[in-house]
N, C-alpha and C positions, 0 to 999 in steps of 0.2 A: 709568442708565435712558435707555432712545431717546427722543429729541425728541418723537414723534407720542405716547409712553406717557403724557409730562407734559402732552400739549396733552389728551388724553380726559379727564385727572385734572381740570384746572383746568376743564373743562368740565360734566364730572359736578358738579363744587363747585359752581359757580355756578350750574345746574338744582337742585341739591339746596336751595340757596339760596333761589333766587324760590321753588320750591314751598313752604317753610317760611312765608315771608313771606306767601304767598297765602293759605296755609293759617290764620293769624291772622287775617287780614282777612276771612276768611270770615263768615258767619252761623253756621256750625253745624259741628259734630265737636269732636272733641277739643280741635285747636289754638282754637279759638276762646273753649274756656272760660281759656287763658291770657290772654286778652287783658287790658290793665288796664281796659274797660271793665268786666268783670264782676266785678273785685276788689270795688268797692263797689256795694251797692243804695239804691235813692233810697229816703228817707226816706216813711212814710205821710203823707200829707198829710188834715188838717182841714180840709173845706168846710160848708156850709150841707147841702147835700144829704144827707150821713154822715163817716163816717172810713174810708179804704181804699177797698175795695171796698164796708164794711156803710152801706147807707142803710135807709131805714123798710122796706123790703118784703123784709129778709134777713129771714130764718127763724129762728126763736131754735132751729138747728141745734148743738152743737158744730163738726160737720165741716165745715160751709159757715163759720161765723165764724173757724175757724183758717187756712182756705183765706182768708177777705176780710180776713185779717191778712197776708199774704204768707207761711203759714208761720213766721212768727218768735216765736212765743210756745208754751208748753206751757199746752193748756185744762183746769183747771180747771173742774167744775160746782158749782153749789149751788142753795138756795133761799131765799129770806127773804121779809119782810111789808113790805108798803106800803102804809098807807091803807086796811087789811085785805084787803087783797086778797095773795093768791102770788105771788110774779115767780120767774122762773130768772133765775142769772145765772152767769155764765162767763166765769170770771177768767184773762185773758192773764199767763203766768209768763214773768219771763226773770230768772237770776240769783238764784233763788230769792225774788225780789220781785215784787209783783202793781202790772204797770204800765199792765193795762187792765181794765174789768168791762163787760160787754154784759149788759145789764137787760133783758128783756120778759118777756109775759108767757108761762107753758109752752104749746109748742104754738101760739106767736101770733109775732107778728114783731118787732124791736129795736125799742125805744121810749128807750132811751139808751144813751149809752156815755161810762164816764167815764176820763180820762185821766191818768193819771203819770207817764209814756214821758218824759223829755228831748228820746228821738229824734224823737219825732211834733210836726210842726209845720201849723199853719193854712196854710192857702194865701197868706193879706197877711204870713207870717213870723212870727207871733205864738208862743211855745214855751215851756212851762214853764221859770221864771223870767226872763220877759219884765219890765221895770217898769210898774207903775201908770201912771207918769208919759208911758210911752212911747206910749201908748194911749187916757189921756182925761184931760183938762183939768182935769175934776172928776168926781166922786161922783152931783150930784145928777139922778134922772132914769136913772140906768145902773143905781145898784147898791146893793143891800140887805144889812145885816147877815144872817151864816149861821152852822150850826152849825162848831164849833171845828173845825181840820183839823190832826192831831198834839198838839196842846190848846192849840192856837195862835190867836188873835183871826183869824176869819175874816169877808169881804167876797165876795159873789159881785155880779160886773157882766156886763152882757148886752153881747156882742160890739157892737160900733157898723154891723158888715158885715152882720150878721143875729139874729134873735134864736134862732136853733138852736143858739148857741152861745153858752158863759157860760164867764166865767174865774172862778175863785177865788182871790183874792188873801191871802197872808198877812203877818203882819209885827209888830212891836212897837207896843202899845198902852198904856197906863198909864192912860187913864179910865177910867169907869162901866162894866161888864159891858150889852151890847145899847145901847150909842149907838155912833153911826156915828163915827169917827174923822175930824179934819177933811179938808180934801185937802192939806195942807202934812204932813200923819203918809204919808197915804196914797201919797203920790209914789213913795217910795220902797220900797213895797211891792212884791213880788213874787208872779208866776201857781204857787201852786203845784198847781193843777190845772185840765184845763179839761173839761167836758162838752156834748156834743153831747146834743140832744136833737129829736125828729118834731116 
């Protein structure tokens, strides 16, 4: 091959090169969905305000709560009774387990959403099974006996950040049925759910 043949060659390569490279670094097109930024999505995050995108003034829509999900759950609708009153509520699926419910009323806007995601974490890091002990001193003043959760002795305590949000603590008990466990049981308890609520 002539000299000049291999210098175009080596030349084309390395054009062919940077454009590749550029072409990743890009914002948009093809190359860009390679990049390993978009291999992983950031986690939904729990604030005071909602969860995701959903705070109090989302729509008790399906399409808009699957959209303020990122997309990541199969919705779910139904109905049930509260306080005699109707709510909807629209259960996020992933893995054929129901890891989120968005409560309001039909026709009216979110008034809770409760959590079982792993994935979903509070904005201070708080994340189903987070510890008791990791989060409050004690009991008193936070957190009330609740109904069982998998028929497990449950605790619900009011976040210390805000009170829009409540963990539900589970864990081993061996006293009275409805007395509060002391906080040396409770330490080592575990969030196994947490709800947002307006």
């Amino acid at each position: 091959m002539p000299k000049s043949a291999i210098v175009k060659v080596s030349q084309i390569t390395a054009l062919t090169s940077v454009l590749l490279l550029s072409g990743c670094a890009g914002s948009g097109g093809f190359w860009s969905s390679l990049s390993p930024m978009n291999w992983f999505s950031s986690p939904i995050t729990v604030k005071a305000a909602g969860v995701g995108g959903i705070t109090a003034f989302t729509p008790m829509q399906a399409d808009i709560i699957k959209e303020r999900l990122d997309n990541r759950y199969t919705i779910r609708s139904g109905m049930q009774t509260e306080q005699g009153e109707i709510v909807t509520v629209f259960q996020g699926i992933d893995d054929d387990t129901v890891k989120v419910e968005v409560i309001g009323p039909e026709k009216g806007h979110v008034s809770r959403v409760m959590i079982n995601d792993p994935k979903i974490v509070t904005e201070w890091g708080t994340e189903i099974g987070s510890q008791f002990s990791d989060i409050y001193e004690k009991a008193f003043g936070a957190c009330k006996i609740a109904e069982p959760i998998n028929d497990q002795p449950t605790v619900e305590c009011v976040a210390p950040e805000t009170s829009h949000i409540v963990y539900s603590f589970t864990g081993k008990w061996q006293g009275p049925e409805g007395l509060m466990p002391p906080d040396d049981e409770l330490k080592s308890w575990t969030i196994s759910q947490i709800t947002w609520k307006k």
